[in-house]
mmJSON file of the N, C-alpha and C atoms, coordinates in Angstrom:
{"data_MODEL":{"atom_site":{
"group_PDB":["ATOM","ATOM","ATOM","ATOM","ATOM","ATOM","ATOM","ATOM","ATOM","ATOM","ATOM","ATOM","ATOM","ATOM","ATOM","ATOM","ATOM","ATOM","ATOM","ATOM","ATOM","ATOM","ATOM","ATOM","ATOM","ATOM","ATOM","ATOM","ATOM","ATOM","ATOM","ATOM","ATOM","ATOM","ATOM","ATOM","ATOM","ATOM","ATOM","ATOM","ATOM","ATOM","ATOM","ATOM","ATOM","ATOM","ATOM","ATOM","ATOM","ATOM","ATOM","ATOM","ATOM","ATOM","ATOM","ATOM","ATOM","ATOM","ATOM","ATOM","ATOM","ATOM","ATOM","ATOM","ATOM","ATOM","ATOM","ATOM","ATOM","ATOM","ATOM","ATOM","ATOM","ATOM","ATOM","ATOM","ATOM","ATOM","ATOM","ATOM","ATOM","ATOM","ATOM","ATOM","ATOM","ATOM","ATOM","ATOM","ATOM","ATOM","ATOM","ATOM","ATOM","ATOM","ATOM","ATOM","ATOM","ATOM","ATOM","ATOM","ATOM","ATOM","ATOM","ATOM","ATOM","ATOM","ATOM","ATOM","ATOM","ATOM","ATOM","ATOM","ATOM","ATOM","ATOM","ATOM","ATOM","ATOM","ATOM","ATOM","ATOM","ATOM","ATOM","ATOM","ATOM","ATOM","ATOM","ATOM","ATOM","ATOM","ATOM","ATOM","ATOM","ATOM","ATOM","ATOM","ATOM","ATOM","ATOM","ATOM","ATOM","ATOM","ATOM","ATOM","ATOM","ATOM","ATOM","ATOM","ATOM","ATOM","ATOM","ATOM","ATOM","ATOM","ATOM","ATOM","ATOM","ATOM","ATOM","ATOM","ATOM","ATOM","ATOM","ATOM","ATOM","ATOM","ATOM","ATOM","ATOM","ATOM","ATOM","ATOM","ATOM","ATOM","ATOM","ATOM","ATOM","ATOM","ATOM","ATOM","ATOM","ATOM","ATOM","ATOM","ATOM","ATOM","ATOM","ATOM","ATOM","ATOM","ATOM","ATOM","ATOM","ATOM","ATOM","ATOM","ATOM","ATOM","ATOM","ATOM","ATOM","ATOM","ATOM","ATOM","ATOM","ATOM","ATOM","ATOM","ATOM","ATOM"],
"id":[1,2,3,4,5,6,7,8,9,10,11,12,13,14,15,16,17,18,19,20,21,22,23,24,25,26,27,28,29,30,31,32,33,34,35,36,37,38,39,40,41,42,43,44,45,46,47,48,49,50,51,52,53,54,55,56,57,58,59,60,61,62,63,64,65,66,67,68,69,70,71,72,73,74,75,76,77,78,79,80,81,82,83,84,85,86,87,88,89,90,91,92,93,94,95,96,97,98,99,100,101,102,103,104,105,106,107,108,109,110,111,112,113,114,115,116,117,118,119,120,121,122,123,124,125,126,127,128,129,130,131,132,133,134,135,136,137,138,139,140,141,142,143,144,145,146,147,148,149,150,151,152,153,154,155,156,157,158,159,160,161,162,163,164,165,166,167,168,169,170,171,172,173,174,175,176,177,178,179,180,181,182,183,184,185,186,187,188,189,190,191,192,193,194,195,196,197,198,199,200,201,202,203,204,205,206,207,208,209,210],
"type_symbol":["N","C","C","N","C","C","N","C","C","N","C","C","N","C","C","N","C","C","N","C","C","N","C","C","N","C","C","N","C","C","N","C","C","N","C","C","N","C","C","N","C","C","N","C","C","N","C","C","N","C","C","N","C","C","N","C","C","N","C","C","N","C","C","N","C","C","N","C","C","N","C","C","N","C","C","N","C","C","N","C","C","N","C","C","N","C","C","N","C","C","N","C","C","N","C","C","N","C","C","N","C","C","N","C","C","N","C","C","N","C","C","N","C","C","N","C","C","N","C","C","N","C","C","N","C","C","N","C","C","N","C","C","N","C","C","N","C","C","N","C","C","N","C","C","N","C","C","N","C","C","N","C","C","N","C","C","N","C","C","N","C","C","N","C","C","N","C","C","N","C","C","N","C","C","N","C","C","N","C","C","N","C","C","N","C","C","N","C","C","N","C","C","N","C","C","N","C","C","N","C","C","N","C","C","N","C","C","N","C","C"],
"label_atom_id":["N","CA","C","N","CA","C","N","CA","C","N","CA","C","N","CA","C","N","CA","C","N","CA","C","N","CA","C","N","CA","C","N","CA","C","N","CA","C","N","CA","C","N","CA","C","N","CA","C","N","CA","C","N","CA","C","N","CA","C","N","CA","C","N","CA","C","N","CA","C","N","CA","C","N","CA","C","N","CA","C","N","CA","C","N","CA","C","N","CA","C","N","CA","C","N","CA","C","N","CA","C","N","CA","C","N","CA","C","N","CA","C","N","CA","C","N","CA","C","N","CA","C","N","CA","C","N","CA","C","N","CA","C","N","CA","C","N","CA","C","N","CA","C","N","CA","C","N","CA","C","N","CA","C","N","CA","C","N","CA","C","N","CA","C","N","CA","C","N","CA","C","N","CA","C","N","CA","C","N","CA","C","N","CA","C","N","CA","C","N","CA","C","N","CA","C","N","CA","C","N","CA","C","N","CA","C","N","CA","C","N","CA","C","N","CA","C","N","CA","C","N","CA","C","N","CA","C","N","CA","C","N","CA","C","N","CA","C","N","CA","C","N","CA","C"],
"label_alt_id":[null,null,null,null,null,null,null,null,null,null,null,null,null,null,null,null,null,null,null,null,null,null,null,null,null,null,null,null,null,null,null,null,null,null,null,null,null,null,null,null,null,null,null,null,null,null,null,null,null,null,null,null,null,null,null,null,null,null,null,null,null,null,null,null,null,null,null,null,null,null,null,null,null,null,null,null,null,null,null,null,null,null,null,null,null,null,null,null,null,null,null,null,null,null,null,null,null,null,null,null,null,null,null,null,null,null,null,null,null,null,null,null,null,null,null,null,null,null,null,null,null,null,null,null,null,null,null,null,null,null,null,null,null,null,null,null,null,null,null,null,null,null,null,null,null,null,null,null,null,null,null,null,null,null,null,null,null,null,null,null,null,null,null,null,null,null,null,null,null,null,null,null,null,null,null,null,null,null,null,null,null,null,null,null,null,null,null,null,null,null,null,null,null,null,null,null,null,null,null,null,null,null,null,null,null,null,null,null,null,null],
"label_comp_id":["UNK","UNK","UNK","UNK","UNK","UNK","UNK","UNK","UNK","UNK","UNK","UNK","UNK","UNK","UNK","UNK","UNK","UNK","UNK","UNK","UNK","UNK","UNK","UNK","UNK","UNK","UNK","UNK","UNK","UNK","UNK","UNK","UNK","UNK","UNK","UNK","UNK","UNK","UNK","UNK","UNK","UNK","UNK","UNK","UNK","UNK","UNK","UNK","UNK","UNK","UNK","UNK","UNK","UNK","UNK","UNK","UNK","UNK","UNK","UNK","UNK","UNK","UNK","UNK","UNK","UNK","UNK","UNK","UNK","UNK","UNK","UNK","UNK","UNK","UNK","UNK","UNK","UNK","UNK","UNK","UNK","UNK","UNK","UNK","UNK","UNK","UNK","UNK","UNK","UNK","UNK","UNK","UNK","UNK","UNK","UNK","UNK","UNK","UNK","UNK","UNK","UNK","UNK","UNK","UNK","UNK","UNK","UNK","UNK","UNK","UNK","UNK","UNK","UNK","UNK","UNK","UNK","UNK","UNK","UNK","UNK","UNK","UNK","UNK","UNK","UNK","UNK","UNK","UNK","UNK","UNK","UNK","UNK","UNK","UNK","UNK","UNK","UNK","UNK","UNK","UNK","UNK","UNK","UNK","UNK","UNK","UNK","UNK","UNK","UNK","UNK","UNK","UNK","UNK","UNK","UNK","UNK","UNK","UNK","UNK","UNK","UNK","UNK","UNK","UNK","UNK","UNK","UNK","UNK","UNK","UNK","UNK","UNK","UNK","UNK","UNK","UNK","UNK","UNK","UNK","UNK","UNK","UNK","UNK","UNK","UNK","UNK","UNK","UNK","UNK","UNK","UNK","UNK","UNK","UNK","UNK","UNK","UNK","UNK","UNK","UNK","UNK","UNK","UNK","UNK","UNK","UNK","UNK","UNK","UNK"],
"label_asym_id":["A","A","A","A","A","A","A","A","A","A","A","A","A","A","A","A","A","A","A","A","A","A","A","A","A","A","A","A","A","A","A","A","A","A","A","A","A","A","A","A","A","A","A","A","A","A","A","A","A","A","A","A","A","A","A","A","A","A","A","A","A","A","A","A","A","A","A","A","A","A","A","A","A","A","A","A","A","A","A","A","A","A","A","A","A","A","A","A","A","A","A","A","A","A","A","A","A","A","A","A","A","A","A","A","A","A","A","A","A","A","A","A","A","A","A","A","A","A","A","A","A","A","A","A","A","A","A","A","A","A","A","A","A","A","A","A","A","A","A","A","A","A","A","A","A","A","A","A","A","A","A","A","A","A","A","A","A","A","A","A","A","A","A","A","A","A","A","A","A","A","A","A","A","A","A","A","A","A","A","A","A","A","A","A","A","A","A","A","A","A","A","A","A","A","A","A","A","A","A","A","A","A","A","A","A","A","A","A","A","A"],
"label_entity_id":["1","1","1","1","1","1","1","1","1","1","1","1","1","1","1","1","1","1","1","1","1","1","1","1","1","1","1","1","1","1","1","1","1","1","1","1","1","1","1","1","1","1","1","1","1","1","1","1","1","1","1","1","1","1","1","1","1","1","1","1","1","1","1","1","1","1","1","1","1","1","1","1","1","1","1","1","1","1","1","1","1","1","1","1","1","1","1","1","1","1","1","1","1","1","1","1","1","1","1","1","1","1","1","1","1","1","1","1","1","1","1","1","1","1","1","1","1","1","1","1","1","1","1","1","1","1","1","1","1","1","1","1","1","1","1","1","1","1","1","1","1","1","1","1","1","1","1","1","1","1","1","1","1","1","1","1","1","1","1","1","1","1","1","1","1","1","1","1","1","1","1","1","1","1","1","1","1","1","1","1","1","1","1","1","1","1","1","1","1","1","1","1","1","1","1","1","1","1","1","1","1","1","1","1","1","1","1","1","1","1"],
"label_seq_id":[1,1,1,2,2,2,3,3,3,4,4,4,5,5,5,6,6,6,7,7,7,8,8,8,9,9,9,10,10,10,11,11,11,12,12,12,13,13,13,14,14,14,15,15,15,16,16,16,17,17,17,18,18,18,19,19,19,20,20,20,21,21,21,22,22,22,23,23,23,24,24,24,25,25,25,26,26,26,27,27,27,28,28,28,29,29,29,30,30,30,31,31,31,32,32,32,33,33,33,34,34,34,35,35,35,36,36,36,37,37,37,38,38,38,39,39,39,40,40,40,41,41,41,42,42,42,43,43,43,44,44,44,45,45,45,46,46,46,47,47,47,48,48,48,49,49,49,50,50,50,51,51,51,52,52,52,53,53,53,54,54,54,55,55,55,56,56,56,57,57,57,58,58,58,59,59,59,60,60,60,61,61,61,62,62,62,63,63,63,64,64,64,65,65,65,66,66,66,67,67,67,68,68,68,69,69,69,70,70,70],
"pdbx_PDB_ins_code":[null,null,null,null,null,null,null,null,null,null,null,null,null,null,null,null,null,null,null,null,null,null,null,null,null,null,null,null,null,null,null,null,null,null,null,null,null,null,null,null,null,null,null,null,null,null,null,null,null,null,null,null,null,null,null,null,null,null,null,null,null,null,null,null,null,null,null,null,null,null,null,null,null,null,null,null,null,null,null,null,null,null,null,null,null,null,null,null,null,null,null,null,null,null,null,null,null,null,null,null,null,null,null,null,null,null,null,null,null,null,null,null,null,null,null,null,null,null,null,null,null,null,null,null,null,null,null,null,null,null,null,null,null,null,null,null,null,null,null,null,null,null,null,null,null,null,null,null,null,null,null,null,null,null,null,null,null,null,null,null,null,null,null,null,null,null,null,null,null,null,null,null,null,null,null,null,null,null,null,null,null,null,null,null,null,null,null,null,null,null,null,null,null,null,null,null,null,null,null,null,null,null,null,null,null,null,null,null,null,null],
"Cartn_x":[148.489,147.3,147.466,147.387,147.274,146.396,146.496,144.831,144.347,144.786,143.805,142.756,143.177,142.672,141.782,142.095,141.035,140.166,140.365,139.196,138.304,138.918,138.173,136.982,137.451,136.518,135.991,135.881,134.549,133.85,134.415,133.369,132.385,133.348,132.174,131.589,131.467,130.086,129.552,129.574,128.722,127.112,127.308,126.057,125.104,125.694,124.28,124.506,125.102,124.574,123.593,124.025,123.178,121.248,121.486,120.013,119.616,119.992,119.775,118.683,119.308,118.691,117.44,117.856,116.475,115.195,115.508,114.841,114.373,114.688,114.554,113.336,113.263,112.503,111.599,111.492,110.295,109.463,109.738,109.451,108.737,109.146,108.721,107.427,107.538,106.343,104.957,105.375,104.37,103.667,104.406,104.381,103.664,104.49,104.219,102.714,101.617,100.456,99.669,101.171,100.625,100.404,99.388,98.673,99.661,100.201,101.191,100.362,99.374,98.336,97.959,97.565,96.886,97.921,99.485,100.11,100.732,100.691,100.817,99.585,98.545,97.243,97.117,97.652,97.615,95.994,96.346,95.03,94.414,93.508,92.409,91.715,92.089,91.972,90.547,89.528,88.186,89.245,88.14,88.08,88.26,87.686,87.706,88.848,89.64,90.973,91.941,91.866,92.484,92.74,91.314,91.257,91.775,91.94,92.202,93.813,94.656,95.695,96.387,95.157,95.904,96.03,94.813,95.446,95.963,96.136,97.428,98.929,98.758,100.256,100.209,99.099,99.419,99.225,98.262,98.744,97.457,96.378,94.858,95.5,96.217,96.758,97.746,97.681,98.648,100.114,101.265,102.537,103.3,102.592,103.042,102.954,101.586,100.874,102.111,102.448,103.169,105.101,104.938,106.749,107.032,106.008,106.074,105.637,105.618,105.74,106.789,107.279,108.868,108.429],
"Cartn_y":[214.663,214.547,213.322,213.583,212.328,211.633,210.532,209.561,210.353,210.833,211.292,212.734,213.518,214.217,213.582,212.836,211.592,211.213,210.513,210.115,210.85,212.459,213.751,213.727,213.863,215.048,213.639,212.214,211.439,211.451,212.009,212.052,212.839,213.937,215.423,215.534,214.748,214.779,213.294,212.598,211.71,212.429,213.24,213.575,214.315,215.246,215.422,214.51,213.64,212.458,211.411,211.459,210.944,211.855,213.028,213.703,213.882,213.978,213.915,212.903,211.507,210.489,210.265,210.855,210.909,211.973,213.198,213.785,213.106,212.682,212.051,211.105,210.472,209.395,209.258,210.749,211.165,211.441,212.661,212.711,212.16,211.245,209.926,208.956,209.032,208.366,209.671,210.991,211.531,211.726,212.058,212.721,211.186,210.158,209.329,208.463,208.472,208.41,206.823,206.127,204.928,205.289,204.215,204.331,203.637,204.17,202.963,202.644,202.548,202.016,200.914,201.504,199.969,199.191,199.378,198.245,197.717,198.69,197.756,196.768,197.315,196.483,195.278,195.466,193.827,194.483,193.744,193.812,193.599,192.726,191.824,193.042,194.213,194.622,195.391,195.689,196.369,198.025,198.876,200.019,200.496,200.294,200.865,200.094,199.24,198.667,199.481,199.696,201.07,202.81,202.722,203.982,204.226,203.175,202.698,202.294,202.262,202.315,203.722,204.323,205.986,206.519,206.349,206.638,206.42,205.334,205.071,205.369,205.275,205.646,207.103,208.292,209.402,210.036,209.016,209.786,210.684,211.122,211.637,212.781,212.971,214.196,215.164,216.236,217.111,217.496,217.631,216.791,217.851,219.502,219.797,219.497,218.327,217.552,216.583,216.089,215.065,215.031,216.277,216.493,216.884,218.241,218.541,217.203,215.974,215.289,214.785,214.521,214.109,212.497],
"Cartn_z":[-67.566,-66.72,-65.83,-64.349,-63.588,-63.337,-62.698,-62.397,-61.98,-60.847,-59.251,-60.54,-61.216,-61.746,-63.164,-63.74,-64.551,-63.6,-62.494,-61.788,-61.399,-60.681,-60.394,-61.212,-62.413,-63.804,-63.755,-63.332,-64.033,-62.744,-61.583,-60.695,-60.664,-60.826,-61.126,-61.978,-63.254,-64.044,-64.36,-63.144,-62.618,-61.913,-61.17,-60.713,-61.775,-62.485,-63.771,-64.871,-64.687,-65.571,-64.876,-64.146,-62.95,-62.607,-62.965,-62.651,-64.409,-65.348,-66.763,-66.549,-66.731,-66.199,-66.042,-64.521,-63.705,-64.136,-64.427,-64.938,-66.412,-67.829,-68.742,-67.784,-67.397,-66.921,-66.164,-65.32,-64.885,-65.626,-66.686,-67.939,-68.631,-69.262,-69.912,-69.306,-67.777,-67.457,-67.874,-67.615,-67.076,-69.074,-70.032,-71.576,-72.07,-72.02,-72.64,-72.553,-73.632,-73.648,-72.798,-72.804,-71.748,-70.32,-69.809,-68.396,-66.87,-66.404,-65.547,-64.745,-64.16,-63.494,-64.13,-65.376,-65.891,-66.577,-67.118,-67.216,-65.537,-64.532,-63.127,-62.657,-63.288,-62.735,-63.667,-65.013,-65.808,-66.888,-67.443,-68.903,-68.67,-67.767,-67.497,-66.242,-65.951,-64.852,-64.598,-63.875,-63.989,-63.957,-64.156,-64.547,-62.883,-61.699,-60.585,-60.08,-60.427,-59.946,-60.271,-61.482,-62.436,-61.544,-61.565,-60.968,-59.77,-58.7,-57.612,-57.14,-58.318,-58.691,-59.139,-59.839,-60.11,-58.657,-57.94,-56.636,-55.593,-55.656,-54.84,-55.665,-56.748,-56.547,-57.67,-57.08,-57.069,-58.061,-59.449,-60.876,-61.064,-59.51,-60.168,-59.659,-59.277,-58.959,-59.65,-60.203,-61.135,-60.64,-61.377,-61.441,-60.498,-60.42,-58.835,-57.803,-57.447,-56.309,-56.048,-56.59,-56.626,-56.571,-56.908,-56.743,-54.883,-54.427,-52.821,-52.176,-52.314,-51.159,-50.575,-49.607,-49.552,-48.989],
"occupancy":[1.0,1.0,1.0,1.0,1.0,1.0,1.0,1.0,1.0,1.0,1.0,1.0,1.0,1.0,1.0,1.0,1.0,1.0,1.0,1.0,1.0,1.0,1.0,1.0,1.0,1.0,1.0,1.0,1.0,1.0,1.0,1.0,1.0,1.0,1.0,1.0,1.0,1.0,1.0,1.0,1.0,1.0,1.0,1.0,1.0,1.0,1.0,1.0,1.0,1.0,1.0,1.0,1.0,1.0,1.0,1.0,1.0,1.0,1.0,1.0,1.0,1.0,1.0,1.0,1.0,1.0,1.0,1.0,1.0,1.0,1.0,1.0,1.0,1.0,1.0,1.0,1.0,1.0,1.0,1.0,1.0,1.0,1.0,1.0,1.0,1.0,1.0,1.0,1.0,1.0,1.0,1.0,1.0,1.0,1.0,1.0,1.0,1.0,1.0,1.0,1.0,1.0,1.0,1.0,1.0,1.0,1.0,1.0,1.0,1.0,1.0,1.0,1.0,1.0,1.0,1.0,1.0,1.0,1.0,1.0,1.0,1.0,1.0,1.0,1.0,1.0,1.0,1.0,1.0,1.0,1.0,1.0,1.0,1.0,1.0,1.0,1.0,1.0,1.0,1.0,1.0,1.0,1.0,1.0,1.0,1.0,1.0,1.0,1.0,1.0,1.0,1.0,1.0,1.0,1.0,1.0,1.0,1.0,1.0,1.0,1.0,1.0,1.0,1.0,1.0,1.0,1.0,1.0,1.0,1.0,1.0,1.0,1.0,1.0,1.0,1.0,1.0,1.0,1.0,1.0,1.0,1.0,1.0,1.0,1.0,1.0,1.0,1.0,1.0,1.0,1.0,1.0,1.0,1.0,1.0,1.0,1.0,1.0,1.0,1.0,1.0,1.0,1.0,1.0,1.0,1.0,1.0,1.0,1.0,1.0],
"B_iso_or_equiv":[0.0,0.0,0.0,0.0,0.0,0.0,0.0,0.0,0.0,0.0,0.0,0.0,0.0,0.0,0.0,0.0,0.0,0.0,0.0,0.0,0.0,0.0,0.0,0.0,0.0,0.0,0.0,0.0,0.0,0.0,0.0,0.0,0.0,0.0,0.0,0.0,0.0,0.0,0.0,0.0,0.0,0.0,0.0,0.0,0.0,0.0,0.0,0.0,0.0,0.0,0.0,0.0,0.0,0.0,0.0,0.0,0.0,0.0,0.0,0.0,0.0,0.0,0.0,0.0,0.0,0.0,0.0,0.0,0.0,0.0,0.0,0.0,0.0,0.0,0.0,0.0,0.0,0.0,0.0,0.0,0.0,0.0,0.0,0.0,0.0,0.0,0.0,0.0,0.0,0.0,0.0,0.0,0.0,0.0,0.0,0.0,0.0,0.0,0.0,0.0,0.0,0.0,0.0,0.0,0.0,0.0,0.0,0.0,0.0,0.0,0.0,0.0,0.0,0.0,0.0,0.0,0.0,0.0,0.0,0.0,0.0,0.0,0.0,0.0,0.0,0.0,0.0,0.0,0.0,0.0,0.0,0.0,0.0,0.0,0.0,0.0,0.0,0.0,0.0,0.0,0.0,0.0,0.0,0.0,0.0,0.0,0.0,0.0,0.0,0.0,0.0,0.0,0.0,0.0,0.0,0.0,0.0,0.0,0.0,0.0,0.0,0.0,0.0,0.0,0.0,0.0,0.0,0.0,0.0,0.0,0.0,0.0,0.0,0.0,0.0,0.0,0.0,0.0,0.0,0.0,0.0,0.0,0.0,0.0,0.0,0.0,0.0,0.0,0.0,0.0,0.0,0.0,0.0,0.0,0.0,0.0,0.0,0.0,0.0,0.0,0.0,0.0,0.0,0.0,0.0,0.0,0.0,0.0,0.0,0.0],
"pdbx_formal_charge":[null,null,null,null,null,null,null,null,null,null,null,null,null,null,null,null,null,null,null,null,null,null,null,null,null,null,null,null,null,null,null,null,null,null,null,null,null,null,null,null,null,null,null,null,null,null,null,null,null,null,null,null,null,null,null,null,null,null,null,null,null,null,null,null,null,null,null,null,null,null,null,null,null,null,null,null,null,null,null,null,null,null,null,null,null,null,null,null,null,null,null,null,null,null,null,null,null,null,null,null,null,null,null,null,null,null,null,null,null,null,null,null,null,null,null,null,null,null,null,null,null,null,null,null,null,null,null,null,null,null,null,null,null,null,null,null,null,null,null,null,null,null,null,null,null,null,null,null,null,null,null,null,null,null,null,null,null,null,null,null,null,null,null,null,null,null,null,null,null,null,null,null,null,null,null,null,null,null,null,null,null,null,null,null,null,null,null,null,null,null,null,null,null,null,null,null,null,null,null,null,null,null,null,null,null,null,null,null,null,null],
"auth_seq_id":[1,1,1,2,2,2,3,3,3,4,4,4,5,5,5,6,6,6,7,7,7,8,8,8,9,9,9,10,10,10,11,11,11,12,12,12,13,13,13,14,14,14,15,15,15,16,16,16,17,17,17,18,18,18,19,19,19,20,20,20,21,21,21,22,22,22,23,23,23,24,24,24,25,25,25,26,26,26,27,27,27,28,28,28,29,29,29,30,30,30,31,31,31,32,32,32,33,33,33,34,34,34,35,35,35,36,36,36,37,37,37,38,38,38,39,39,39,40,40,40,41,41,41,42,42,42,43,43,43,44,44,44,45,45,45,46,46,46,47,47,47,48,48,48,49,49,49,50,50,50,51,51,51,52,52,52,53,53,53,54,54,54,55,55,55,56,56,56,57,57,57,58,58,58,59,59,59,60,60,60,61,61,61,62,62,62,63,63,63,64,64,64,65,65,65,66,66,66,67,67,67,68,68,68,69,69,69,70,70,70],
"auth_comp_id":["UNK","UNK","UNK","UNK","UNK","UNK","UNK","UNK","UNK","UNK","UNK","UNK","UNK","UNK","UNK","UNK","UNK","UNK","UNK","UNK","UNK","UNK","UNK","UNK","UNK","UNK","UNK","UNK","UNK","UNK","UNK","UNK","UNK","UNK","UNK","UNK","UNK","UNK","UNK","UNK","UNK","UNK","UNK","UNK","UNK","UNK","UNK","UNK","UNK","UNK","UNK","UNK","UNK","UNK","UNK","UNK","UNK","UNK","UNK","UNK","UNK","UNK","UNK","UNK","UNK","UNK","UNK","UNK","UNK","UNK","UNK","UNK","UNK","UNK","UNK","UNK","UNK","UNK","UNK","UNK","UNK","UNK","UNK","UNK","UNK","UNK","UNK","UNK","UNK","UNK","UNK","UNK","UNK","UNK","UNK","UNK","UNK","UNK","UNK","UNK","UNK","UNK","UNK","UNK","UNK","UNK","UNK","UNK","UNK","UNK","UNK","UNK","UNK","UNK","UNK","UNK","UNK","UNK","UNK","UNK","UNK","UNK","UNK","UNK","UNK","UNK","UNK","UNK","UNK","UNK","UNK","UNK","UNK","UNK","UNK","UNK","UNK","UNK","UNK","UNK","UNK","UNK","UNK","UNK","UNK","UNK","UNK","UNK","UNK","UNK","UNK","UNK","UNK","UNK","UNK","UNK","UNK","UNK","UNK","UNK","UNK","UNK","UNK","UNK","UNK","UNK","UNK","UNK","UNK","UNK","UNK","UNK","UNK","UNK","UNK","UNK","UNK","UNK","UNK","UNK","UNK","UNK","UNK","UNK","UNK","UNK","UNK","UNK","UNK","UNK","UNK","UNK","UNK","UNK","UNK","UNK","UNK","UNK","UNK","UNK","UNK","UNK","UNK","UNK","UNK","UNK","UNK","UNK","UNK","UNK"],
"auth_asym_id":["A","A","A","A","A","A","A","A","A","A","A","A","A","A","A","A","A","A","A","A","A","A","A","A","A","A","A","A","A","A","A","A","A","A","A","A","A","A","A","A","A","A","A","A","A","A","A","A","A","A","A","A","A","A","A","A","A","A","A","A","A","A","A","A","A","A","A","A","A","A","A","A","A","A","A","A","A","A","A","A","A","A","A","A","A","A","A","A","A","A","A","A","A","A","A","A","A","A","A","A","A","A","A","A","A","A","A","A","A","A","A","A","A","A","A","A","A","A","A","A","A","A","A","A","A","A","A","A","A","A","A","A","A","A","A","A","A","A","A","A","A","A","A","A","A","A","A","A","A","A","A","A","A","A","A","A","A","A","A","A","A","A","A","A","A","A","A","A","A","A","A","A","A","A","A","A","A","A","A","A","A","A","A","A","A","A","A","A","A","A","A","A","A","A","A","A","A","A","A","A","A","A","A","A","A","A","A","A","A","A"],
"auth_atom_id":["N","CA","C","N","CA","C","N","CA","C","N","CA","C","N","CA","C","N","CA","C","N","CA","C","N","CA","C","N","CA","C","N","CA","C","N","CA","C","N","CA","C","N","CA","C","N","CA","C","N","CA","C","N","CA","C","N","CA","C","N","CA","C","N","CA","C","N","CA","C","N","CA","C","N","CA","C","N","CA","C","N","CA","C","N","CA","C","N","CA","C","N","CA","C","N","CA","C","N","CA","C","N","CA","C","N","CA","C","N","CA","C","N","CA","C","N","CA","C","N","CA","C","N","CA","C","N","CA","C","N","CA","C","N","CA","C","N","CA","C","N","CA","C","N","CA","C","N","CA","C","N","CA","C","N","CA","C","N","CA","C","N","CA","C","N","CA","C","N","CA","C","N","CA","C","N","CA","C","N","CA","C","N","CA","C","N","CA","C","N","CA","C","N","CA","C","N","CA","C","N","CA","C","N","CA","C","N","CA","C","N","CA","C","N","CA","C","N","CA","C","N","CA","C","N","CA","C","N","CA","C","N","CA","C","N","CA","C","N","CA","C","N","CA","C"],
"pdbx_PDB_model_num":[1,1,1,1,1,1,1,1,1,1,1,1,1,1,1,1,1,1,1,1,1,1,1,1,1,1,1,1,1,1,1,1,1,1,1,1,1,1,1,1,1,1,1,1,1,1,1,1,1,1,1,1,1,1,1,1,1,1,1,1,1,1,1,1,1,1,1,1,1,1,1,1,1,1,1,1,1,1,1,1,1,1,1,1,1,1,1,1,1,1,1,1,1,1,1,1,1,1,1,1,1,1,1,1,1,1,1,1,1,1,1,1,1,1,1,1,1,1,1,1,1,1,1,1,1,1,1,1,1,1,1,1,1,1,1,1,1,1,1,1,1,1,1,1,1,1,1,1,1,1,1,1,1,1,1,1,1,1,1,1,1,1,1,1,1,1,1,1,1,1,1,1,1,1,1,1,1,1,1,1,1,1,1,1,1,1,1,1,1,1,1,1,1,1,1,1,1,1,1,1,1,1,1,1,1,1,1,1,1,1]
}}}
């Protein structure tokens, strides 16, 4: 087996290791029972700062809302 063909095969399953990944971790924000709003907003945070945070960054919205935006 030569380099050029070692290097090949780690290139080509670089990219679904690469989307595994990414998918795993989309995942994880959306399953996992913590709030990312309210650990981005900090502990001390009011309830309409909170809420105000889900929407801006998109989470009052259901997880097909949120994949069609480019």
């Amino acid at each position: 087996m030569s380099f050029l063909a070692f290097v090949l095969r780690r290139v080509a399953l670089l990219a679904p290791a690469l989307l595994g990944v990414s998918v795993i971790g989309f995942l994880l924000v959306y399953l996992l029972p913590a709030n990312p709003a309210l650990v981005k907003a900090g502990a001390i945070a009011t309830a309409g700062y909170v809420a105000e945070m889900q929407r801006r960054m998109g989470l009052d919205q259901p997880l097909y809302a949120n994949t069609s935006s480019a």
